[in-house]
The first five atom37 places (N, CA, C, CB, O) and aatype in JSON, in Angstrom:
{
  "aatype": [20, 20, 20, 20, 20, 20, 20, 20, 20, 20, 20, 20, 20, 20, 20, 20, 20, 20, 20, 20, 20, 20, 20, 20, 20, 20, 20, 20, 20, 20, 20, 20, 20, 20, 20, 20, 20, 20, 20, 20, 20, 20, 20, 20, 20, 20, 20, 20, 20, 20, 20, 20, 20, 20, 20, 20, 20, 20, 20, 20, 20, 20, 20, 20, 20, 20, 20, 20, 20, 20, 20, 20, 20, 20, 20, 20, 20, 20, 20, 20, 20, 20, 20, 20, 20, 20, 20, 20, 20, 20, 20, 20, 20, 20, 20, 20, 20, 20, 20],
  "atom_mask": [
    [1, 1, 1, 1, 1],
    [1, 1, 1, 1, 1],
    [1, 1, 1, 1, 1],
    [1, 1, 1, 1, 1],
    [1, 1, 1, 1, 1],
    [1, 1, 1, 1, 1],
    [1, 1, 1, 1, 1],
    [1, 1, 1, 1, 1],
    [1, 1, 1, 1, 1],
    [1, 1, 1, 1, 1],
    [1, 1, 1, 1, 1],
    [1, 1, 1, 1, 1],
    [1, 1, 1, 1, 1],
    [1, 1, 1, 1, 1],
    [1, 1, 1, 1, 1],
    [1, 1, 1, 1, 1],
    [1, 1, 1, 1, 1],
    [1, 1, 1, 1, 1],
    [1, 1, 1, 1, 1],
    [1, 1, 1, 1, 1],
    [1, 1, 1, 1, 1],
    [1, 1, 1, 1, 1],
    [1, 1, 1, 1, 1],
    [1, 1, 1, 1, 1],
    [1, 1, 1, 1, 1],
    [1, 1, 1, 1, 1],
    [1, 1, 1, 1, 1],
    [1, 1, 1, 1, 1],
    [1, 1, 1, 1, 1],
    [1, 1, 1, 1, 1],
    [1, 1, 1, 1, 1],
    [1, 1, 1, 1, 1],
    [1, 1, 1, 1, 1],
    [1, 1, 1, 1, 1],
    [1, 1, 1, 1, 1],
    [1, 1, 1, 1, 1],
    [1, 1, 1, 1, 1],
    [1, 1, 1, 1, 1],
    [1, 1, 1, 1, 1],
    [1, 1, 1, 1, 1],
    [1, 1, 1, 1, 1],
    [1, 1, 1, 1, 1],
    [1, 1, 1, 1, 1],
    [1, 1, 1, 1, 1],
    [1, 1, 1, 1, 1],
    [1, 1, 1, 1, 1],
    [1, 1, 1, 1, 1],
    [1, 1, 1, 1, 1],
    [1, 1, 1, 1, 1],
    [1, 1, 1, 1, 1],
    [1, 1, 1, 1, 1],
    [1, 1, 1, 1, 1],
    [1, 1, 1, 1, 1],
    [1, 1, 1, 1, 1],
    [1, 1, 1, 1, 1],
    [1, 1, 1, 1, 1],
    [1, 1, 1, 1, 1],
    [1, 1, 1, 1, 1],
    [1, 1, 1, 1, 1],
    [1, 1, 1, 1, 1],
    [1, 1, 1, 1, 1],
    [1, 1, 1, 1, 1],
    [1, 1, 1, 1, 1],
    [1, 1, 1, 1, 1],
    [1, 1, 1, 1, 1],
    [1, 1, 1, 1, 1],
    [1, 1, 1, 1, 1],
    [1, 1, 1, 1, 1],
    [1, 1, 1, 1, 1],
    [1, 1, 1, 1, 1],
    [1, 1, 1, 1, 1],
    [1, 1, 1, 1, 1],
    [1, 1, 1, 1, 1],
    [1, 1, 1, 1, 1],
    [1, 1, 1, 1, 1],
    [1, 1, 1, 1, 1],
    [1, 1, 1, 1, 1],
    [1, 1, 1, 1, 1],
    [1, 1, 1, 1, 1],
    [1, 1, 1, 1, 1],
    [1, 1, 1, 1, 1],
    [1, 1, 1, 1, 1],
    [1, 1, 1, 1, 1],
    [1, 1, 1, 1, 1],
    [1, 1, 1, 1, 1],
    [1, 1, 1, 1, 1],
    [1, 1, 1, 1, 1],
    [1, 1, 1, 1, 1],
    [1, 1, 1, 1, 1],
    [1, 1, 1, 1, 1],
    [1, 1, 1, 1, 1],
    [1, 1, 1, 1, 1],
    [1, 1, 1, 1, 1],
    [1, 1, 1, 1, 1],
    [1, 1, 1, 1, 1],
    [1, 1, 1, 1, 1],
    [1, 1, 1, 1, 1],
    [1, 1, 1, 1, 1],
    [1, 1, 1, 1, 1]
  ],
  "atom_positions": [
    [[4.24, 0.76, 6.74], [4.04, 0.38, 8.12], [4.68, -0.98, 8.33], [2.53, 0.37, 8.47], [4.44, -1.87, 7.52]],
    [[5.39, -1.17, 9.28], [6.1, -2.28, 9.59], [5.18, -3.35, 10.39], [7.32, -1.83, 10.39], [4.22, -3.01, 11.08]],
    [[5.56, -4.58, 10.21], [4.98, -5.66, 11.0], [4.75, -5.53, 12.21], [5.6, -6.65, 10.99], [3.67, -6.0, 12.58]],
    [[5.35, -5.08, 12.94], [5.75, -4.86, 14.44], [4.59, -3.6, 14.66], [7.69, -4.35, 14.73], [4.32, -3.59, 15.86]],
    [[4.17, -3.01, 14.25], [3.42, -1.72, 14.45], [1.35, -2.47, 14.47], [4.01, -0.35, 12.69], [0.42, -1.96, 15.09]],
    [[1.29, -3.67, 13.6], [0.06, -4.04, 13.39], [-0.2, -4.89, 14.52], [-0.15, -4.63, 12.12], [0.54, -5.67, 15.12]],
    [[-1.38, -4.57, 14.67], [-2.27, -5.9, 15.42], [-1.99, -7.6, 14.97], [-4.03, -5.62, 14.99], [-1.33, -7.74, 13.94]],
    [[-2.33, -8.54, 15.51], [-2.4, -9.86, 15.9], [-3.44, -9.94, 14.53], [-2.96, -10.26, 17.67], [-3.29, -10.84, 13.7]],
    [[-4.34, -9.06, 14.43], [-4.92, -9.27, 13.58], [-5.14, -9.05, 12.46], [-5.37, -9.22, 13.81], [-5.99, -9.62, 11.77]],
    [[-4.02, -7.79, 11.96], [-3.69, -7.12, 11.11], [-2.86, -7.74, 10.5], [-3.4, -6.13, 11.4], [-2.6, -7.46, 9.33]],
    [[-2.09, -8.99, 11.33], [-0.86, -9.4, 10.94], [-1.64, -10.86, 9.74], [0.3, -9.89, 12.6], [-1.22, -11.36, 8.7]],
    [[-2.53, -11.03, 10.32], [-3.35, -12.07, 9.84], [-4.21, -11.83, 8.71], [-4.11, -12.49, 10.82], [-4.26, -12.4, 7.61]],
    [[-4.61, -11.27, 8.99], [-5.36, -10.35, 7.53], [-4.64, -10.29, 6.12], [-5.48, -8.63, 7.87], [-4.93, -10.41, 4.93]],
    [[-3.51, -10.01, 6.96], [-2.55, -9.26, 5.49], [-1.82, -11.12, 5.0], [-0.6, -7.47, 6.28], [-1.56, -11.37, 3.82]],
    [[-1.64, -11.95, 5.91], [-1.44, -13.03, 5.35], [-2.13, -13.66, 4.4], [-1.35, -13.64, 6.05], [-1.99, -13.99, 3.23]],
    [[-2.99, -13.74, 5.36], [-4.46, -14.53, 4.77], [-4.44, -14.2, 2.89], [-6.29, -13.54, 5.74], [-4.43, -14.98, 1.93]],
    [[-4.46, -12.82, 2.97], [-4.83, -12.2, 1.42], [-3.66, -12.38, 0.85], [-5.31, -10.57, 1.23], [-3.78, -12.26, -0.37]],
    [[-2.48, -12.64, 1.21], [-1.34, -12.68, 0.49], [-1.24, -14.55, 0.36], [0.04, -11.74, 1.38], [-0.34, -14.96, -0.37]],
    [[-1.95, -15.36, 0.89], [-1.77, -16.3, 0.79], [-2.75, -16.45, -0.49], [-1.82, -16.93, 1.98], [-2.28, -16.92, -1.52]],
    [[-4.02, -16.08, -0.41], [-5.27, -16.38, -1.26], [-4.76, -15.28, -2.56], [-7.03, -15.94, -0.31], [-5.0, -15.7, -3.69]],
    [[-4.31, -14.39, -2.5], [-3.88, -13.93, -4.31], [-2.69, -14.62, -4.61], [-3.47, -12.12, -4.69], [-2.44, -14.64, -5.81]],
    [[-1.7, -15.3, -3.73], [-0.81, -16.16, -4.4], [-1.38, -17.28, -5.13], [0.07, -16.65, -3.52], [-0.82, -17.68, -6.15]],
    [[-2.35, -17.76, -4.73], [-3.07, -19.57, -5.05], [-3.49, -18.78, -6.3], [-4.72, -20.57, -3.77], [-2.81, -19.0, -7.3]],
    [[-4.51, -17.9, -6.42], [-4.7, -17.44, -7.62], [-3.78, -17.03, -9.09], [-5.2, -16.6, -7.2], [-3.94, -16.99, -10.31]],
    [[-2.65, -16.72, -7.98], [-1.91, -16.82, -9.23], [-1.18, -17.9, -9.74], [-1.13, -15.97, -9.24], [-0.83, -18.22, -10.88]],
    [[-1.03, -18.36, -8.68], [0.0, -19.83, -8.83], [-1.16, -20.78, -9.99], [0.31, -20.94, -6.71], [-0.61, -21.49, -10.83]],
    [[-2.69, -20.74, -9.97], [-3.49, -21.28, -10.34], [-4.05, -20.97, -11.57], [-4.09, -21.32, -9.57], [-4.71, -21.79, -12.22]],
    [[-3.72, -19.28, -12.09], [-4.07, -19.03, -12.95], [-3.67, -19.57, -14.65], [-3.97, -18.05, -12.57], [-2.6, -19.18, -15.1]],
    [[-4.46, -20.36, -15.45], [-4.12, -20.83, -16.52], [-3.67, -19.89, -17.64], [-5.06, -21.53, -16.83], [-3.87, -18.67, -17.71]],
    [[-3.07, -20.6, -18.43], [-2.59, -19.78, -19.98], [-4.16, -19.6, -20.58], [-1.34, -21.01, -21.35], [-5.1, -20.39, -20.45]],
    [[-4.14, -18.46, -21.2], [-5.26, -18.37, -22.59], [-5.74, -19.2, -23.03], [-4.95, -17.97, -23.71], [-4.92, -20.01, -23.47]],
    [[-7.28, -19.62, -23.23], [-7.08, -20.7, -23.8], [-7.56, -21.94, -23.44], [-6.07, -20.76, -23.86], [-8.2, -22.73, -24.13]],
    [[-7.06, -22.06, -21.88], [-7.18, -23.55, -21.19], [-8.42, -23.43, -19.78], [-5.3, -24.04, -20.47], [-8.54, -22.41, -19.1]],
    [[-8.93, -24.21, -19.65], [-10.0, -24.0, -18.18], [-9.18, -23.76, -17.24], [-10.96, -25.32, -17.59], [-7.95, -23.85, -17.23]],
    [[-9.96, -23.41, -16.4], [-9.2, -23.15, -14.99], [-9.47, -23.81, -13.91], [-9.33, -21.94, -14.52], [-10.63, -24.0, -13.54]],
    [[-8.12, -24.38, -13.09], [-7.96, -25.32, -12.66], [-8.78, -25.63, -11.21], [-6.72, -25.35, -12.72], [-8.6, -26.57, -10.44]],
    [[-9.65, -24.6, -11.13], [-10.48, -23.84, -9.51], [-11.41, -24.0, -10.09], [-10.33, -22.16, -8.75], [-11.43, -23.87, -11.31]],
    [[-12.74, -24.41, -9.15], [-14.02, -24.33, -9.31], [-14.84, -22.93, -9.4], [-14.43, -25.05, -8.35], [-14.77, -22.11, -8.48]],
    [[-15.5, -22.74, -10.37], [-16.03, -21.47, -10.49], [-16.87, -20.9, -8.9], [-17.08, -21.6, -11.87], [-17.39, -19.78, -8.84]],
    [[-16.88, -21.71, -7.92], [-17.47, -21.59, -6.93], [-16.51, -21.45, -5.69], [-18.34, -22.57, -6.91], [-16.92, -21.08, -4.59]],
    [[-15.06, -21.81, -5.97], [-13.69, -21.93, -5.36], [-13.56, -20.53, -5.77], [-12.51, -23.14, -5.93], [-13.66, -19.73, -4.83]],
    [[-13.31, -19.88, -7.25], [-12.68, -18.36, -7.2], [-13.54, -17.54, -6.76], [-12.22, -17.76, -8.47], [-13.27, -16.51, -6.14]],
    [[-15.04, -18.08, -7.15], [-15.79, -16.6, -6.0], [-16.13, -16.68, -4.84], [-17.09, -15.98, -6.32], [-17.1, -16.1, -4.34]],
    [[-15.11, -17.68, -4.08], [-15.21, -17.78, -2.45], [-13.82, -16.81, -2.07], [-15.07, -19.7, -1.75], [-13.45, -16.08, -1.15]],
    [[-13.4, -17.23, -3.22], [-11.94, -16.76, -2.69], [-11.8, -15.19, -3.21], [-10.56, -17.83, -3.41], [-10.98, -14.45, -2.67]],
    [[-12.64, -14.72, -4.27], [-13.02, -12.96, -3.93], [-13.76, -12.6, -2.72], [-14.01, -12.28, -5.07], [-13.38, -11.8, -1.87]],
    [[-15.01, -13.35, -2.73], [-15.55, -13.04, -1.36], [-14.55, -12.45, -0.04], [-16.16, -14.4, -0.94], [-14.57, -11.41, 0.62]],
    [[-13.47, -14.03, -0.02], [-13.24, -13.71, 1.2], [-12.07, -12.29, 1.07], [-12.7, -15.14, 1.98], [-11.79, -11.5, 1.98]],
    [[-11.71, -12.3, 0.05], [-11.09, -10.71, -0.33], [-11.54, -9.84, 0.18], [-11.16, -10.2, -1.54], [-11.2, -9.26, 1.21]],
    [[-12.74, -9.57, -0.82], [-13.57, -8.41, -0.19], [-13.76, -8.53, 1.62], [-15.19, -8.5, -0.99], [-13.86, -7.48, 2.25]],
    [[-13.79, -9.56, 2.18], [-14.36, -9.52, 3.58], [-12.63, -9.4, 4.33], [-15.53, -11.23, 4.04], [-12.5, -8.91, 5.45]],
    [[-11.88, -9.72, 3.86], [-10.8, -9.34, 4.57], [-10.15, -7.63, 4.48], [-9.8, -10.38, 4.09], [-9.61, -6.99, 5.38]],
    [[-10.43, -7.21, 3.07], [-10.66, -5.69, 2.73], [-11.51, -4.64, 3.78], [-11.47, -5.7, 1.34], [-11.2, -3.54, 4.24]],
    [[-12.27, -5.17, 3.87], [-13.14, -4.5, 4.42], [-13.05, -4.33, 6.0], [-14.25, -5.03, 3.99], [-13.36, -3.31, 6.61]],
    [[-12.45, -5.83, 6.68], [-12.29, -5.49, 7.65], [-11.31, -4.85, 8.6], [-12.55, -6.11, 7.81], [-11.48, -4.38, 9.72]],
    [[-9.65, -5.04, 7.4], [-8.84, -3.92, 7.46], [-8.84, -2.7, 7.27], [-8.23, -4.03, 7.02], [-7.81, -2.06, 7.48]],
    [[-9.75, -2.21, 6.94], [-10.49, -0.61, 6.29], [-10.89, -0.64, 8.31], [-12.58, -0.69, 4.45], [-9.97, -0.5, 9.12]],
    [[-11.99, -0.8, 8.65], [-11.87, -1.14, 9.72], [-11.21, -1.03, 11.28], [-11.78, -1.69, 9.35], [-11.55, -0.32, 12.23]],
    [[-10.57, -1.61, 11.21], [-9.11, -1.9, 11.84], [-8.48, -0.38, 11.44], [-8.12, -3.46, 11.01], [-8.79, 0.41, 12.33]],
    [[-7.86, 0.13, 10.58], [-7.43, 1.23, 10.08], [-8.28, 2.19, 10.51], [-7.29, 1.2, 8.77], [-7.67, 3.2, 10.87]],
    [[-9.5, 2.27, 10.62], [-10.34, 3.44, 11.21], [-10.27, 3.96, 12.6], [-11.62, 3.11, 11.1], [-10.12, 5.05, 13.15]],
    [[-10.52, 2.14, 13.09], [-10.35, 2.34, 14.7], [-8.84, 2.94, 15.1], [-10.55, 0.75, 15.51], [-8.76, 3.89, 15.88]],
    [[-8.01, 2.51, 14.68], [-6.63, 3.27, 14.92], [-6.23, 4.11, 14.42], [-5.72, 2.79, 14.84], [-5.04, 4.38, 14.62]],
    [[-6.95, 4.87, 13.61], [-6.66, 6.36, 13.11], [-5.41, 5.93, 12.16], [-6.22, 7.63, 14.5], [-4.4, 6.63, 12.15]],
    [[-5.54, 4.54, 11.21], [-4.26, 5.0, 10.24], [-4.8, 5.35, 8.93], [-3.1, 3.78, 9.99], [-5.97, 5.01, 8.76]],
    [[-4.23, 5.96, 7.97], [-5.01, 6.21, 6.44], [-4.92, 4.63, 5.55], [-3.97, 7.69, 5.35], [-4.2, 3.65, 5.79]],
    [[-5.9, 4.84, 4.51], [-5.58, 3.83, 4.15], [-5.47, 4.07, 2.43], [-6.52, 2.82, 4.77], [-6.05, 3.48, 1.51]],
    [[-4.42, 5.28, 2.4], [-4.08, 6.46, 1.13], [-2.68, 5.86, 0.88], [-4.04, 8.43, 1.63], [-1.94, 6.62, 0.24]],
    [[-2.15, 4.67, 1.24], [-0.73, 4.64, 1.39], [-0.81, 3.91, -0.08], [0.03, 3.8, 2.88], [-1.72, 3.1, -0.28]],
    [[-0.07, 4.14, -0.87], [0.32, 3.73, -2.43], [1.59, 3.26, -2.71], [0.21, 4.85, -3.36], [2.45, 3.93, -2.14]],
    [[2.01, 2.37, -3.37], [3.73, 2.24, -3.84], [3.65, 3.18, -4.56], [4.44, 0.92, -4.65], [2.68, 3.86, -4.88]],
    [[5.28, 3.24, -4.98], [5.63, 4.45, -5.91], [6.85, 3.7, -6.41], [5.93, 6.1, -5.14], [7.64, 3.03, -5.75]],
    [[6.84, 4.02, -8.08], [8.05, 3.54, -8.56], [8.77, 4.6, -8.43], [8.09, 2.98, -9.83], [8.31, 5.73, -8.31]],
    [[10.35, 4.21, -8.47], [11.14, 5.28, -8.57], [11.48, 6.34, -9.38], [11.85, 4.97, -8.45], [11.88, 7.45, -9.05]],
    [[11.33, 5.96, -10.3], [10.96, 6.81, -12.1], [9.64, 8.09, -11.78], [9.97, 5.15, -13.67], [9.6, 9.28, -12.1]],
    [[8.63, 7.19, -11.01], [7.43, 8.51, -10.93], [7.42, 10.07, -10.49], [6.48, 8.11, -10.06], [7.35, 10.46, -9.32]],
    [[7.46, 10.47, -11.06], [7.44, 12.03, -10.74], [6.58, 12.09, -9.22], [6.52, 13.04, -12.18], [5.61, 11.44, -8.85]],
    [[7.34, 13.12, -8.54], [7.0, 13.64, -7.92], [5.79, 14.79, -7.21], [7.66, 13.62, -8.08], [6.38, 15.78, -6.78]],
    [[4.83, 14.83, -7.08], [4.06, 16.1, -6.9], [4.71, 17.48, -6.51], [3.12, 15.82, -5.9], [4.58, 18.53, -7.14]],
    [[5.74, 17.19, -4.9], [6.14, 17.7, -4.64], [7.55, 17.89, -4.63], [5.63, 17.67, -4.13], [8.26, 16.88, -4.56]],
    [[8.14, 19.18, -4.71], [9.52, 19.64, -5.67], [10.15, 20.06, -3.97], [9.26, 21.4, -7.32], [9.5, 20.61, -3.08]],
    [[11.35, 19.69, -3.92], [12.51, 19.88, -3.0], [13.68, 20.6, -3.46], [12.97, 18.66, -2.59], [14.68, 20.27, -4.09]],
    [[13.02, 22.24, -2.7], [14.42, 23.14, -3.16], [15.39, 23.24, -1.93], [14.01, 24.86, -3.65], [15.02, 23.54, -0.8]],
    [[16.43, 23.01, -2.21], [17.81, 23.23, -1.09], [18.06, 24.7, -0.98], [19.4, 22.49, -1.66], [18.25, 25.46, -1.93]],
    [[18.03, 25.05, 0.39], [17.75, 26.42, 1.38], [19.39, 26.26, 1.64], [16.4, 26.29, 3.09], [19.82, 25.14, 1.91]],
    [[20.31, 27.41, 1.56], [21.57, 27.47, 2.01], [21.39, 28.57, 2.93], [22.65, 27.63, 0.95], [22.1, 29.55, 2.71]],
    [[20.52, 28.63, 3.98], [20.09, 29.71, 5.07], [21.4, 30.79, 5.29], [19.68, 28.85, 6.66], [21.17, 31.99, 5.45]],
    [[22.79, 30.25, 5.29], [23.59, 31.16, 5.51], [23.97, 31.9, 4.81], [24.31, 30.9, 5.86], [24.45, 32.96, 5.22]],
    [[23.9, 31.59, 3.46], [23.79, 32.31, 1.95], [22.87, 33.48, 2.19], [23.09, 31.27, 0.66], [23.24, 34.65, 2.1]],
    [[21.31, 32.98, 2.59], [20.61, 34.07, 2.3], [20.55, 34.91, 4.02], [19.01, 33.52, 1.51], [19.92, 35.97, 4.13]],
    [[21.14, 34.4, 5.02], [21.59, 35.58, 5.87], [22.41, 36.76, 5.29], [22.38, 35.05, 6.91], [22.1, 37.93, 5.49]],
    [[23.52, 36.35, 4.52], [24.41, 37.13, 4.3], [23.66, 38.31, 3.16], [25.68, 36.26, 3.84], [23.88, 39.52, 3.09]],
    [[23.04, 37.75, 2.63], [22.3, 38.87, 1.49], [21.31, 39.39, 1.76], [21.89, 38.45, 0.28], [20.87, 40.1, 0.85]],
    [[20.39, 39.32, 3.18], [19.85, 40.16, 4.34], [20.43, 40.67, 4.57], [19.47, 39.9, 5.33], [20.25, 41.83, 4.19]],
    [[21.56, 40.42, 5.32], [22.89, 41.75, 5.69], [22.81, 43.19, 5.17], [24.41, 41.34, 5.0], [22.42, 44.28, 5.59]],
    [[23.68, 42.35, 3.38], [23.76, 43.38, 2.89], [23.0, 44.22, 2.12], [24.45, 43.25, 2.53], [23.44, 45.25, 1.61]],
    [[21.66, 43.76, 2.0], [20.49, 44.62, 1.88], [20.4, 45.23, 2.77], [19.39, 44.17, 1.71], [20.5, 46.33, 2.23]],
    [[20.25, 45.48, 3.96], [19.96, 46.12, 4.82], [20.89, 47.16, 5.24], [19.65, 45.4, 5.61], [20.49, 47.95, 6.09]],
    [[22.16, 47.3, 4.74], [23.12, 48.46, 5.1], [22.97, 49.34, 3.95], [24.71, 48.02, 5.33], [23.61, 50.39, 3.89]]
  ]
}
């Protein structure tokens, strides 16, 4: 779904959380070493995860979008298999079945 398609608030949401798992990562220490966030700083900052999660679930309800949408690497198999139909091929061998 493109930017242009979300709400004012959708647009915000999705920042917000992309701003707050960047700090986390930007923040996250090597093995080993404390971490540089207050143990009361990272579970504000799941909190507000979960509360921004939740209210895009939400948002997604009221507008009838799914919220089933997944990346896919390119390597991943497929579920579904795409066979190429040469319709005029199999006109012609209707034809000549039929005479």
């Amino acid at each position: 779904m493109s930017e242009a398609e979300l709400t004012k608030e959708e647009r915000i949401l999705r920042m917000m959380k992309r701003v707050l798992t960047d700090v986390a990562k930007d923040t996250a220490p090597h093995p080993g070493l404390r971490h540089p966030l207050s143990a009361n700083t990272v579970q504000g900052i799941r909190e507000c995860l979960a509360l921004i999660s939740a209210r895009e679930q939400e948002l997604a309800r009221e507008h009838g979008r799914s919220m089933n949408a997944r990346p896919r690497f390119i390597d991943e198999p497929r579920a579904e298999t795409v066979v190429p139909l040469d319709v005029n091929s199999m006109k012609r061998g209707l034809k000549k079945g039929d005479e």
